[in-house]
Backbone as a chain_set.jsonl record, in Angstrom:
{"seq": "XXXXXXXXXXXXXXXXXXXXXXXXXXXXXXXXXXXXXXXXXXXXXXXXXXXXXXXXXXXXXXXXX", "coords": {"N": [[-64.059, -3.544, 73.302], [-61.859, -4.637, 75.848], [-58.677, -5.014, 77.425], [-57.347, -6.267, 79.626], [-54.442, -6.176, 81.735], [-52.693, -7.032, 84.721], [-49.853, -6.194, 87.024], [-47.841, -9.107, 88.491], [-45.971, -8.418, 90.598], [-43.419, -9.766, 89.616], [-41.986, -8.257, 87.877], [-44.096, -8.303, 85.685], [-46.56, -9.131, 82.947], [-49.521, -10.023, 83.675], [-52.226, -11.285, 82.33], [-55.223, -10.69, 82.944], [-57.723, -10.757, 81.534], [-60.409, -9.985, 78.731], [-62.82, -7.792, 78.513], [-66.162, -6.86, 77.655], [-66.921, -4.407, 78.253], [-65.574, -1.067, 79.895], [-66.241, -0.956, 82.153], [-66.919, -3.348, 83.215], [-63.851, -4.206, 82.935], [-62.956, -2.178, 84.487], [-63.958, -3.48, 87.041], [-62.584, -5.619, 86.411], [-59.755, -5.298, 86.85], [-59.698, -3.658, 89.599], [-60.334, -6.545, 91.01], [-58.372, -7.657, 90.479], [-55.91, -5.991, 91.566], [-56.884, -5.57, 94.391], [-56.266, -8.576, 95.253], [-53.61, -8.609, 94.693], [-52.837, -6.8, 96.672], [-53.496, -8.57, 99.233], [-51.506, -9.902, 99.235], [-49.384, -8.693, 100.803], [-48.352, -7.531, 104.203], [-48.664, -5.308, 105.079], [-49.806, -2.353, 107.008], [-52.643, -0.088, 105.819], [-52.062, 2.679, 103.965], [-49.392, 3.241, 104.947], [-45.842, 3.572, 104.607], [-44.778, 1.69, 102.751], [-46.901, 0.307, 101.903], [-47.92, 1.601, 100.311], [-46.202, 2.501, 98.632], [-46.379, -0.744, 97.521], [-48.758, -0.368, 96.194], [-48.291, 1.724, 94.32], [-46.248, 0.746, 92.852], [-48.199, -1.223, 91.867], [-50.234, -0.021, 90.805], [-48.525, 1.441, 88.777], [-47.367, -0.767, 86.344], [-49.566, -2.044, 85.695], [-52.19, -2.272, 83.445], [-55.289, -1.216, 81.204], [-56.066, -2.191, 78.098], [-57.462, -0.637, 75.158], [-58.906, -2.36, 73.108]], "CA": [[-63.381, -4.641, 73.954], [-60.871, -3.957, 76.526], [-57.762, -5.892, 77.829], [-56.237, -5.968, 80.892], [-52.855, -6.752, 82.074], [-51.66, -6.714, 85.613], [-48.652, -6.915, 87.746], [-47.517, -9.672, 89.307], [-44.97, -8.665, 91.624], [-42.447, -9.684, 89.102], [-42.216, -7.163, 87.04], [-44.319, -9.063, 84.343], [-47.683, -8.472, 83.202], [-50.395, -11.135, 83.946], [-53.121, -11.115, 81.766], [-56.772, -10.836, 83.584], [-59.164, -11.284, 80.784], [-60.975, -9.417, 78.019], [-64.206, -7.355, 78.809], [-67.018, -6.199, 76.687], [-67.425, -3.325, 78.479], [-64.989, -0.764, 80.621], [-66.718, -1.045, 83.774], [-66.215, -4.598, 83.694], [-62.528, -3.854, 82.88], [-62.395, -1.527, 85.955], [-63.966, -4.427, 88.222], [-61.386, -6.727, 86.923], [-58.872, -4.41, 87.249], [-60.022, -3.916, 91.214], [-60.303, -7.03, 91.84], [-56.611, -8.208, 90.508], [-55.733, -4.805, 92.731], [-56.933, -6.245, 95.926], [-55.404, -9.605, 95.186], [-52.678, -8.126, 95.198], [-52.183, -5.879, 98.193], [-53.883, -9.124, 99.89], [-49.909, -10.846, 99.347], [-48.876, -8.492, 101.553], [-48.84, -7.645, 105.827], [-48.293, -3.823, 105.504], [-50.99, -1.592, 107.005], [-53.062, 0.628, 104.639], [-51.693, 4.029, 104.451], [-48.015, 3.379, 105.318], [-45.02, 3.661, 103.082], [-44.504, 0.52, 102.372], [-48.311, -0.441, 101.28], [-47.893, 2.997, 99.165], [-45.167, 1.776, 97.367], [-46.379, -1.434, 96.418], [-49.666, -0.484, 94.968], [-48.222, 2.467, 93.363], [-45.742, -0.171, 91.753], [-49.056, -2.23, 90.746], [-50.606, 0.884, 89.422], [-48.05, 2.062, 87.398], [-47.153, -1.388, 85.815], [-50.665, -2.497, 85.121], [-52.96, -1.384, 82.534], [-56.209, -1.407, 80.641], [-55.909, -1.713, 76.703], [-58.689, -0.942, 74.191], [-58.546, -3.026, 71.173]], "C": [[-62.167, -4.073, 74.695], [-59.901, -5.218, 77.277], [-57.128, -5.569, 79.261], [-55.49, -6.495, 82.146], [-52.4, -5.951, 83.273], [-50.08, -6.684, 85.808], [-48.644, -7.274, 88.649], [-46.557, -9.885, 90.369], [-43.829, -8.736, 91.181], [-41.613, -8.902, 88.186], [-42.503, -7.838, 85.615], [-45.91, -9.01, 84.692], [-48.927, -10.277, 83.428], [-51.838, -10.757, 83.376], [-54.543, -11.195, 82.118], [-57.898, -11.374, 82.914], [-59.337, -10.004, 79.703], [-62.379, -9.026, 78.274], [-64.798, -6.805, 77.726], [-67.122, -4.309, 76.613], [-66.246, -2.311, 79.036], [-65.396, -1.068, 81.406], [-66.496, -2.38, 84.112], [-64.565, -4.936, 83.698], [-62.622, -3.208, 84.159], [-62.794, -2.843, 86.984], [-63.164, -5.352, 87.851], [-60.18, -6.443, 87.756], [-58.49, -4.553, 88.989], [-59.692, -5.252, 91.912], [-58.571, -8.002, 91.837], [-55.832, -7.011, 91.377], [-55.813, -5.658, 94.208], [-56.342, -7.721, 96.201], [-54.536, -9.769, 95.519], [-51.884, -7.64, 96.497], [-52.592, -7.028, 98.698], [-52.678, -10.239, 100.149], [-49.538, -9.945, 100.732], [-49.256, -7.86, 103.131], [-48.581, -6.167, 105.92], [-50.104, -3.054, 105.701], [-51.461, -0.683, 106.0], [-52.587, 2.054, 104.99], [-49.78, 4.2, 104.678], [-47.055, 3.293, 103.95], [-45.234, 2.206, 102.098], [-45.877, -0.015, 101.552], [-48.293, 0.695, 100.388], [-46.973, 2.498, 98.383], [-45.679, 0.823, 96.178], [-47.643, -1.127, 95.749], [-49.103, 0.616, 93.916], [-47.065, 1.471, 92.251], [-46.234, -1.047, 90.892], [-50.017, -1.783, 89.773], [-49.65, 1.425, 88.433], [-47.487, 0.625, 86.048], [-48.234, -1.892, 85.429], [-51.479, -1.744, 83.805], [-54.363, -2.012, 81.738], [-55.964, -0.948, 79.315], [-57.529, -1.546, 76.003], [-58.807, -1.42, 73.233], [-59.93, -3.116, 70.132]], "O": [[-61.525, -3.137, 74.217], [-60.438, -6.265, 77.639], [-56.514, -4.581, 79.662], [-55.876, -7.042, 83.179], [-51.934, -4.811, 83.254], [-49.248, -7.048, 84.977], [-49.047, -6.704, 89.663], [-46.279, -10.941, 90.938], [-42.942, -8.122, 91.774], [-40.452, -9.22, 87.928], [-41.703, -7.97, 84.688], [-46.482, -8.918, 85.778], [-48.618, -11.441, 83.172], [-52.535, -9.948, 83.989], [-55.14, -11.97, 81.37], [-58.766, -12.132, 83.349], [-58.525, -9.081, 79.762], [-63.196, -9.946, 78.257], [-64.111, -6.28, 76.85], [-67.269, -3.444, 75.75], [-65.306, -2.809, 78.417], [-64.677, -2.001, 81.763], [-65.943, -2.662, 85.175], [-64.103, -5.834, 84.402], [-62.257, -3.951, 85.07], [-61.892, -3.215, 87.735], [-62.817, -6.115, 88.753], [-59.724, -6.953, 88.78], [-57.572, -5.158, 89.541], [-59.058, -5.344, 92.963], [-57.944, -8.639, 92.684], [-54.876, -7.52, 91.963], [-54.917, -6.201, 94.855], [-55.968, -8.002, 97.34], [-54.188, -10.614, 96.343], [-50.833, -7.948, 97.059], [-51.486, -7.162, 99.224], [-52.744, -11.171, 100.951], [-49.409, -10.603, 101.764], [-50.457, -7.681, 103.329], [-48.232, -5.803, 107.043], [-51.109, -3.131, 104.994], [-50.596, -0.418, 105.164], [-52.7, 2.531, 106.119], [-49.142, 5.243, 104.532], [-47.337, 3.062, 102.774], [-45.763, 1.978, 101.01], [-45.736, -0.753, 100.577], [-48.981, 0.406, 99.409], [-47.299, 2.036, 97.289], [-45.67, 0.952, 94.954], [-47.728, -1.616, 94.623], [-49.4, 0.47, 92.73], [-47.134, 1.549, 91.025], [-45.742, -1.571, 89.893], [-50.496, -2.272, 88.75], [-50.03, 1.824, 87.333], [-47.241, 1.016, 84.907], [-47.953, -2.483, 84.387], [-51.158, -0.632, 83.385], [-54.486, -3.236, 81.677], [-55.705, 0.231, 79.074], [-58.516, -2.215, 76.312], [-58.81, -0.681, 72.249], [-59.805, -3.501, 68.97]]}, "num_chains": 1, "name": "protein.A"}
């Protein structure tokens, strides 16, 4: 079973769901990822869109319980 807890921007985690599997953990994962970057108007590649996902990868996470 696997857990996993985004971030929302606020610096607070937002809970996605519980999967059976990892792989369904990674496609939640993804798709609270693209959710994400989809708040904001920065092109892909530039600082600014580098920033914030690296601020939504390092505050997010996948637990195993």
């Amino acid at each position: 079973m696997y857990h996993v807890n985004t971030y929302n921007g606020t610096y607070q985690l937002e809970i996605r769901g519980c999967f059976e599997s990892f792989d369904e953990a990674i496609d939640g994962f993804q798709k609270a990822e693209l959710e994400y970057m989809q708040n904001f108007e920065y092109e892909i590649g530039t600082t600014e869109y580098n920033q914030e996902l690296e601020n939504f990868m390092f505050h997010s996470r996948i637990d195993k319980c």
